[in-house]
N, C-alpha and C positions, 0 to 999 in steps of 0.2 A: 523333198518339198521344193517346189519352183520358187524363185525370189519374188518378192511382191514390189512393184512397181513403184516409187513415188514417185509424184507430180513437182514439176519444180512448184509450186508453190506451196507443197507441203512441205517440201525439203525446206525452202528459204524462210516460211512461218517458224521452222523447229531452229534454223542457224541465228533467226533473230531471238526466238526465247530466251535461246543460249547465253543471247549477247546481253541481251537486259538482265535475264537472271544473275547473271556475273559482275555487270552492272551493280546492282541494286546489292548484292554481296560485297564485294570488294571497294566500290567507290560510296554506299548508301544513298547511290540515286534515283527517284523513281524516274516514272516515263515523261513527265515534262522535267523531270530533269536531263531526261537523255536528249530528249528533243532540244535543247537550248544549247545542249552542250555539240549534238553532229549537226544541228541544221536539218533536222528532217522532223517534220511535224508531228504532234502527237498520232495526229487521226490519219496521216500517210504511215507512223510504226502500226497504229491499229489493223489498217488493213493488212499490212505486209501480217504481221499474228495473224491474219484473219485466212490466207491464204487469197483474200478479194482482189485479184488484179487480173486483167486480160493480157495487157502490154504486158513486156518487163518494166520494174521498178526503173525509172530514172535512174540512169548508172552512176550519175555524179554524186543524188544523194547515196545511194550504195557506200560510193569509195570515203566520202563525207562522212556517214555512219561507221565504217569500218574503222577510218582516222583516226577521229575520235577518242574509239575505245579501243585502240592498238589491237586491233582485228586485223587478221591478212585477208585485204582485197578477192587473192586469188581464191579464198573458203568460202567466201559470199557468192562468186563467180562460179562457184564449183558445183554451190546451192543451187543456184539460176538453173544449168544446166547449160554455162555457158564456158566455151573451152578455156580461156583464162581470163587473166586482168586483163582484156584489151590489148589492141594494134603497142607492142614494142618502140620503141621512139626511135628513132634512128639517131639523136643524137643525147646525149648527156642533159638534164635538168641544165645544171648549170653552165651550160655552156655557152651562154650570153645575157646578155641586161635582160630578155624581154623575159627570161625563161628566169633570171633571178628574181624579177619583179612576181611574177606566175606563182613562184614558190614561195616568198613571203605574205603570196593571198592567200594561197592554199595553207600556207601555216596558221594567221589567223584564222582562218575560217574552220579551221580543227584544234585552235586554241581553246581549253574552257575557260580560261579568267577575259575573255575578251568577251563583252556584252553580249547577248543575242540581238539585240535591235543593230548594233553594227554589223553582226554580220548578214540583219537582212540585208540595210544601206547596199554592202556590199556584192548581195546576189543580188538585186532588182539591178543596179547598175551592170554587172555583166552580163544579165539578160536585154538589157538596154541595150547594150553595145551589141552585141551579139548579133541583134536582129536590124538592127542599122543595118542601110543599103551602104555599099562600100562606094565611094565617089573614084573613077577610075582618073588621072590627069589627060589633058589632050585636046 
């Protein structure tokens, strides 16, 4: 018998089931519970269940999702049908202020006792900044 193909969004519909069914077992959350708890909206998990997406998912909410619920990045990545977690860092997290500041956002922001509303605050501001033109000196 020849192997049957899946699609990466059949593959990453069946790695997120996993993730919520395990969810909803282990921790007794449902799906706005999970959504408050990664940052990722209910009806962005729905579709990702749904297999509805063209793009790939938003990688941030992925690793966000994965955080979480102590998911490894690289299974969600693997789902995609993409070759790993992303470009390697060439240097160490903590290996200076901006990258410890980096890491204590990322900690809240995969914190569950930390609000949901803070951690919108939180994205809307790095999406803010994000898209700031950068003023060059001169």
């Amino acid at each position: 018998m020849g192997s049957v193909e899946v699609s990466p969004q059949m593959a990453f519909a069946r790695f997120v089931r996993r993730a919520i069914d395990d969810a909803r077992e282990e921790r007794g959350w449902t799906v706005t519970d999970l959504a408050s708890h990664t940052g990722v909206g209910r009806s962005t998990v729905f579709r990702w269940l749904a297999g509805d997406w063209q793009d790939y998912p938003e990688l941030a909410k992925v690793r966000g999702f994965c955080a979480a619920l102590d998911l490894p990045v690289a299974a969600a990545f693997r789902a995609l049908g993409l070759p790993d977690a992303g470009p390697t860092p060439r240097r160490r997290v903590d290996d200076g202020p901006v990258e410890a500041d980096v890491r204590v956002i990322l900690q809240r922001l995969a914190d569950p006792t930390v609000p949901a509303e803070e951690k919108h605050h939180i994205r809307d501001l790095l999406r803010y900044l994000a898209r700031r033109p950068i003023r060059r000196a001169g």
